[in-house]
N, C-alpha and C positions, 0 to 999 in steps of 0.2 A: 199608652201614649205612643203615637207614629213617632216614626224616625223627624219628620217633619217639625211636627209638634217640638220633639226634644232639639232637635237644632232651634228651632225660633228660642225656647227655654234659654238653650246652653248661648246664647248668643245675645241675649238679654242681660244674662245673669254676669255675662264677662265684661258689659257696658259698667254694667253698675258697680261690678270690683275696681275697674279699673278708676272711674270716678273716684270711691270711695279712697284709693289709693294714692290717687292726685286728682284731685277738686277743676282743676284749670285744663285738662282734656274736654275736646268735643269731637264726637264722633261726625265726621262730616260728608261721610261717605260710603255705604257697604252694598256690594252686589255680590248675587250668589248665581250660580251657573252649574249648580250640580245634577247631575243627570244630561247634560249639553256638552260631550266631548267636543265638538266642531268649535267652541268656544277655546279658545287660548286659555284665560281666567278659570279658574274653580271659585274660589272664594275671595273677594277683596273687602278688606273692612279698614277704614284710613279713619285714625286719629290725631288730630293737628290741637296743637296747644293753643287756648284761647289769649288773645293778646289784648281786648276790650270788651269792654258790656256796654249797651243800651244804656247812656244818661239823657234820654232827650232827645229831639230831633234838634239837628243843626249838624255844624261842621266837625267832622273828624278828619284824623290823620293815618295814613295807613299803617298797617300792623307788624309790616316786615321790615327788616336794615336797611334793605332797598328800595323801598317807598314810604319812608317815614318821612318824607317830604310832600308828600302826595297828597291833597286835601280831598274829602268827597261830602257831598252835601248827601244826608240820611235823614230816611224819613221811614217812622213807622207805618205800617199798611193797616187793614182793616182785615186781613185776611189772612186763614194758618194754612201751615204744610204739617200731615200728620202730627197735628198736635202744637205744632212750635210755630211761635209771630217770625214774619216775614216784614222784610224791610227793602227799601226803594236803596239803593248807594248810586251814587252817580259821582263820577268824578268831575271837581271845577272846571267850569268850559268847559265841557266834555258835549257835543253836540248830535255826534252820529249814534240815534237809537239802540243801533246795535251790539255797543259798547254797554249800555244800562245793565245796571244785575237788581234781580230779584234777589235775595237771600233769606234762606231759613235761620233762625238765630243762631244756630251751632255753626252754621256756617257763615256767619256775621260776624259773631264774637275770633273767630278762627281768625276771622279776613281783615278787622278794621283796628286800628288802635285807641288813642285816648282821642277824648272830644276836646277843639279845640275850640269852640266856641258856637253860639247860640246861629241859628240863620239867619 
């Protein structure tokens, strides 16, 4: 086995302890940069606590103390990111394109809180 190989292994295998250790982590983010001194980064792997799940499309509220006020209308896509559904979030009113996210579910569940009602 490459060293390669074993880092994809050992970086797998620490997703899924970590799960297994608390259910309510989602990994939402990892980039490696090894072998790339000119890079600041070596390794970044970010695990943010899931604050909602996918009930539906309709309206949620946001996930953090600070925007648990926050409404966005969610909508599931038709389309995956290695592996995991993607979803539309747009926040109410929110009109300028550039503001829209696409999200992967780990990064969904990270990001939205409870649904507060149908669209």
């Amino acid at each position: 086995m490459t060293a390669r190989e074993r880092y994809n292994f050992h970086l797998e295998e620490m997703k899924k302890a970590a799960l297994e250790i608390d259910p309510a982590v989602r990994f939402t983010h990892s980039e490696e940069y090894l072998g790339r001194p000119e890079n600041p980064l070596a390794v970044m792997i970010m695990g943010r606590w899931a604050k909602g799940r996918y009930e539906g499309d309709g309206v949620y509220a946001g996930g953090s103390e600070w925007c648990k006020q926050t409404r966005y209308n969610v909508e599931m896509l038709d389309t995956t990111v290695g592996g995991e559904r993607e979803f539309s979030v747009i926040e109410i009113g929110e009109t300028d394109r550039t503001k829209w996210m696409t999200l992967a579910e780990p990064n969904f569940e990270a990001f939205i809180g409870e649904k507060v009602s149908a669209s």
